[in-house]
C-alpha positions in Angstrom: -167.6 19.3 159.5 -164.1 18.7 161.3 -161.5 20.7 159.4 -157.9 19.5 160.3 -157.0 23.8 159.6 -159.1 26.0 162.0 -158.6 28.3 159.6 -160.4 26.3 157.1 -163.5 26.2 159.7 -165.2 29.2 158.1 -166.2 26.8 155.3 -169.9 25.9 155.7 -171.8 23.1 154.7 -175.6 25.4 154.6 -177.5 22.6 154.4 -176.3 20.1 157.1 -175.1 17.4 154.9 -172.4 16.9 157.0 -171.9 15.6 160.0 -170.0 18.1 162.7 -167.3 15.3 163.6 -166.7 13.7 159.6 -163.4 14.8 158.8 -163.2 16.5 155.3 -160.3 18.1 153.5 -160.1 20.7 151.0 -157.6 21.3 148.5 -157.0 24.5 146.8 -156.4 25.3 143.0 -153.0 27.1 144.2 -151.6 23.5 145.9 -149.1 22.2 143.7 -150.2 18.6 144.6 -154.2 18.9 144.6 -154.5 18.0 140.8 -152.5 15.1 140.6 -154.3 13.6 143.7 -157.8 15.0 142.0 -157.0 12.8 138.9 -155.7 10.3 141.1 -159.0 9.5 143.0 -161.1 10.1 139.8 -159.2 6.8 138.5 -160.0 5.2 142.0 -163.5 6.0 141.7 -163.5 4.3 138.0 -161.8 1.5 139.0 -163.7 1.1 141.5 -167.1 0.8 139.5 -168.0 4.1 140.4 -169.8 6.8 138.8 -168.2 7.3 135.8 -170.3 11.3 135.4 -168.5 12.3 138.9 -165.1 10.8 138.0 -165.6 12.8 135.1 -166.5 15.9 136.6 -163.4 15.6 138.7 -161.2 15.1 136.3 -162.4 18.6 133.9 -162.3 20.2 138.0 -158.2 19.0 137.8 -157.7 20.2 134.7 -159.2 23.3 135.7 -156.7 23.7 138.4 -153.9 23.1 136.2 -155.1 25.9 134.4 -155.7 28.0 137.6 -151.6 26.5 138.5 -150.4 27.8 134.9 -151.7 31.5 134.2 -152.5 32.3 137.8 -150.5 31.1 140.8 -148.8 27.8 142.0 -147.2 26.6 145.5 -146.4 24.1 148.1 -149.1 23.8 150.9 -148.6 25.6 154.0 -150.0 26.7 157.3 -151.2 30.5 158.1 -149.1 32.6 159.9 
């Protein structure tokens, strides 16, 4: 799995789903933007013809950040130091 943060490459996939040079992103509860671009794909994936169970689950997973965002902690994406 290709991380574009080296940081991020402690993240494992355990059962070898993917691929070592697939590029994958993750987006974190505290990233002011992930929710909006969480409900934004689960509409894509509808449109789309998709599966409307996993669009589902993504949008509750948004609306769970949002929580997270509200009672816990919120900010703009940024790079380790």
């Amino acid at each position: 799995m290709l991380h574009s943060r080296s940081d991020y490459d402690r993240i494992q996939d355990p059962y070898g789903l993917i691929p070592n040079d697939e590029p994958v992103m993750l987006l974190r509860g505290q990233d002011k933007f992930a929710p909006e671009l969480v409900l934004i794909w689960a509409t894509k994936l509808r449109l789309d013809g998709g599966n409307p169970e996993m669009a589902r689950m993504m949008e509750d997973h948004a609306q769970k950040m949002i929580y997270w965002q509200n009672n816990v902690f919120v900010k703009q994406p940024d790079l380790p130091c």
